[in-house]
N, C-alpha and C positions, 0 to 999 in steps of 0.2 A: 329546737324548732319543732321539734316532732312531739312536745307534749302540748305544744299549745296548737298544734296540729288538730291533736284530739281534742283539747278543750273545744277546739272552733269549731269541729266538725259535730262535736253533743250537743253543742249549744244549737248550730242550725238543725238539727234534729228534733229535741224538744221544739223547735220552733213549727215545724214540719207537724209532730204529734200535738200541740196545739193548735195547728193551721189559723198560726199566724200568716206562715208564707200567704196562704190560698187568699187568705181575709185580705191582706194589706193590697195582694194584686189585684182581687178582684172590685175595689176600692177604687185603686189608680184607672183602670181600664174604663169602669164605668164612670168617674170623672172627667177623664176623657174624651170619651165619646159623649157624654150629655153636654159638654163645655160648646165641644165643635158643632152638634148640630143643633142645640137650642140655646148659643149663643149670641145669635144677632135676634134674640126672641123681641125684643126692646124695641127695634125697627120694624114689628110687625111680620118677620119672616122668621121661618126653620130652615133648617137644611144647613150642610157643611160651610163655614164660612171662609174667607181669604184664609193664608194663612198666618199673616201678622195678628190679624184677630184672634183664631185659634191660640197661637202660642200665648199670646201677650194673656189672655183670659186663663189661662193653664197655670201660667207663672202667677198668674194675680192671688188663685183660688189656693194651686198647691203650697204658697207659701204661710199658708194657716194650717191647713193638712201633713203634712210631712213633717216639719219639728213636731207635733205635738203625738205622729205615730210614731216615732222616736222615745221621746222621753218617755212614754206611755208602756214603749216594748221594754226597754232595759233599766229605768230608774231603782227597780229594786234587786239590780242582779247581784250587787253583795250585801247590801244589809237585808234583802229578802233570808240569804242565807245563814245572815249570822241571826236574824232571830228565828229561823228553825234551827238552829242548833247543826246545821249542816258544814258550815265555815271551816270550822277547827279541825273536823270530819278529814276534808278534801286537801286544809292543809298539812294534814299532819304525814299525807304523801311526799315524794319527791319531789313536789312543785313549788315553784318560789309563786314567790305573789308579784310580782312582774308577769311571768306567765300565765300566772290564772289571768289579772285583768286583760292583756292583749291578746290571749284566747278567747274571752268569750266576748271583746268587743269585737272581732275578727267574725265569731259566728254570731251578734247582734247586726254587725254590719255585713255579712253578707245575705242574712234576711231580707235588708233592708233594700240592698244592691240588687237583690235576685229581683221580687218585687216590683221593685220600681222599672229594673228594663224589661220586664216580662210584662209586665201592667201596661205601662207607657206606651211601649215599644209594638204591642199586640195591638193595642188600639191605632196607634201611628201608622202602622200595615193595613189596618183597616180603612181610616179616612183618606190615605191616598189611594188604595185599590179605589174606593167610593166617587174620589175627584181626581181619578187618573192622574195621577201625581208618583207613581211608581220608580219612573224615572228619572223623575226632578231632581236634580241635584242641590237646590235651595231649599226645596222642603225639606230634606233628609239632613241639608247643614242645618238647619234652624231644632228639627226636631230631636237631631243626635244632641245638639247644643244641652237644648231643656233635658235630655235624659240623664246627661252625664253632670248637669249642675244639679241635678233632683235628687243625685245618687250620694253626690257630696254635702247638699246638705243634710239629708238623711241620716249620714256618717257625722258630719260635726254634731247635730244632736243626740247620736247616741253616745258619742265622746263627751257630751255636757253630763247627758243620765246618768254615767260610768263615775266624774266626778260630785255630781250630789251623792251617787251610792254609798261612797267612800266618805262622805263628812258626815252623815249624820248616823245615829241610832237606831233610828225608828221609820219604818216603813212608810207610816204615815204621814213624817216629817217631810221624808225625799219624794211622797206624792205630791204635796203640797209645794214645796219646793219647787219642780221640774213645774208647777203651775203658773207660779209667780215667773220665773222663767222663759217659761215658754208666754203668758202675757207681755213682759217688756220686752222679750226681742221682736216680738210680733207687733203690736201695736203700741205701747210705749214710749217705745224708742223714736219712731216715724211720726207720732204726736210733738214727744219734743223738739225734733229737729223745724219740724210745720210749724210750729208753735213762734221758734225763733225767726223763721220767716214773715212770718204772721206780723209779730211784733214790730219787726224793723221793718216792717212793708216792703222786705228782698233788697234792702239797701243794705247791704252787706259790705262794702265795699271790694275794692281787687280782691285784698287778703282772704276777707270771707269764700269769694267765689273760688277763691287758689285752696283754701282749707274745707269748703266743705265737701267736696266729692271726698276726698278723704277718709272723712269721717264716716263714710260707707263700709269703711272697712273693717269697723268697730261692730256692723252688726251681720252677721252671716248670710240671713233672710234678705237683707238690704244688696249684698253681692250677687245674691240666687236672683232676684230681680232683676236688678242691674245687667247682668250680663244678657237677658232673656230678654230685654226693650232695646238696648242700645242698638243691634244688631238692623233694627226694624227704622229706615228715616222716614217713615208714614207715621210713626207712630211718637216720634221725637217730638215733632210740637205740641201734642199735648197733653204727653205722660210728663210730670215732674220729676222723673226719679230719673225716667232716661236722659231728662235735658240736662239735669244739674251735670251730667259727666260727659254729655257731650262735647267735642273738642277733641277726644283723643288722649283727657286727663287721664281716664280709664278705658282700659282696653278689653274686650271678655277674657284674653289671655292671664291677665294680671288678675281679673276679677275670682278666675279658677285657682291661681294658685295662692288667691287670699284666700278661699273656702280650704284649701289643701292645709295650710297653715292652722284654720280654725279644727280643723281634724288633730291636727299632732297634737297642739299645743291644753288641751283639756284630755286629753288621754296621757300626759306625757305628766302633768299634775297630779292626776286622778294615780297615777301608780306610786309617783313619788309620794304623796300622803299615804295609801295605803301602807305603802312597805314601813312608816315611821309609825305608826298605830299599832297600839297596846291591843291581842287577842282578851 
């Protein structure tokens, strides 16, 4: 435990001497804050808005932003190495390669973790000192909500980054990659789900309507959403993403530890292929 200790702790270091950290926060912060106060810009006004608006606009915008500062930070964190020649270097220490990858996704993800509740969080302190919300207890359940699902998905895509690293050769490959990627879970996906609506003019029948919340759970971004609308009944009639799971079919509890799962389960791959891969 203590060498991937270290790997974690270099890893967020380089991250530190690149000021990734500093970048990715100061990012979230000021998306933040420009969300909340020139979000109801549409209806003719500025200033901080409700806070189902606030969140819901945060979840809307971060879920474009966050996978792709993910895949962007870690995608070439082992084939970056194996074509400088560094791979062989680092393995030829006492470290299995199980350690190295759960080390340095440890210190991608706590980048990414640091970041996002520093970013978030700074600004969240902000907009309620601003709309005396300090001691709400609604605001702080809605906003810890979005923090701690922003954190997760942040983590399952750099567990996606860690397994493109590991399949392909070329750097260039796994950028490209993690693009195509991060397009279909992004918009792709949410096209063809609309699409099959679309089609059938929402005559889905029972079954449909019992199978497609479901189906949310296929896409991570879809869960990070999900759990950020459902929460809000102002905002259930007429988001589609929060009505399809309305009812109680999903719950944000369940929704988190579907993201919990998209974490393990691409880190959990991503080691298993490496360890079988020819140096």
């Amino acid at each position: 435990m203590s060498v991937v200790r270290t790997i974690a702790i270099k890893e967020f270091r380089d991250g530190l001497r690149n000021r990734w950290v500093v970048a990715i926060t100061i990012v979230f912060a000021l998306l933040a804050i420009g969300i909340a106060y020139f979000g109801p810009a549409a209806s003719g006004t500025v200033g901080f808005a409700s806070l189902a608006t606030t969140v819901v606009s945060l979840a809307s915008l971060a879920v474009f932003l966050i996978p792709l500062i993910a895949l962007m930070l870690a995608y070439d964190s082992i084939v970056g190495e194996r074509e400088l020649g560094t791979l062989l270097l680092v393995l030829s220490y006492p470290i299995s390669r199980r350690q190295l990858i759960v080390g340095k996704f440890f210190g991608h993800g706590a980048i990414m973790a640091v970041s996002t509740v520093v970013g978030f969080g700074a600004a969240g302190l902000l907009i309620a000192g601003l709309t005396r919300q300090l001691a709400n207890p609604e605001f702080w359940g809605a906003f810890g909500l979005f923090i701690v699902s922003a954190t997760l998905l942040g983590l399952v895509f750099v567990g996606i980054a860690y397994l493109i690293s590991v399949s392909v050769s070329e750097k260039s490959k796994a950028a490209g990659i993690a693009l195509v990627v991060w397009f279909g879970f992004v918009i792709v996906f949410d096209l063809a789900l609309l699409g099959v609506l679309v089609v059938t003019r929402g005559a889905v029948g029972d079954v449909g309507r019992t199978i497609f919340p479901y189906l949310l759970l296929l896409n991570p971004t879809d869960m990070f959403r999900a759990a950020n609308l459902i929460g809000f009944s102002t905002v259930r009639s007429y988001v589609g993403l929060a009505n399809s799971v309305n009812g109680g079919v999903l719950s944000p509890v369940v929704l988190i530890g579907g993201l919990l799962v998209w974490i393990v389960v691409p880190l959990w791959l991503a080691v298993r292929r490496f360890r079988r891969q020819e140096m």
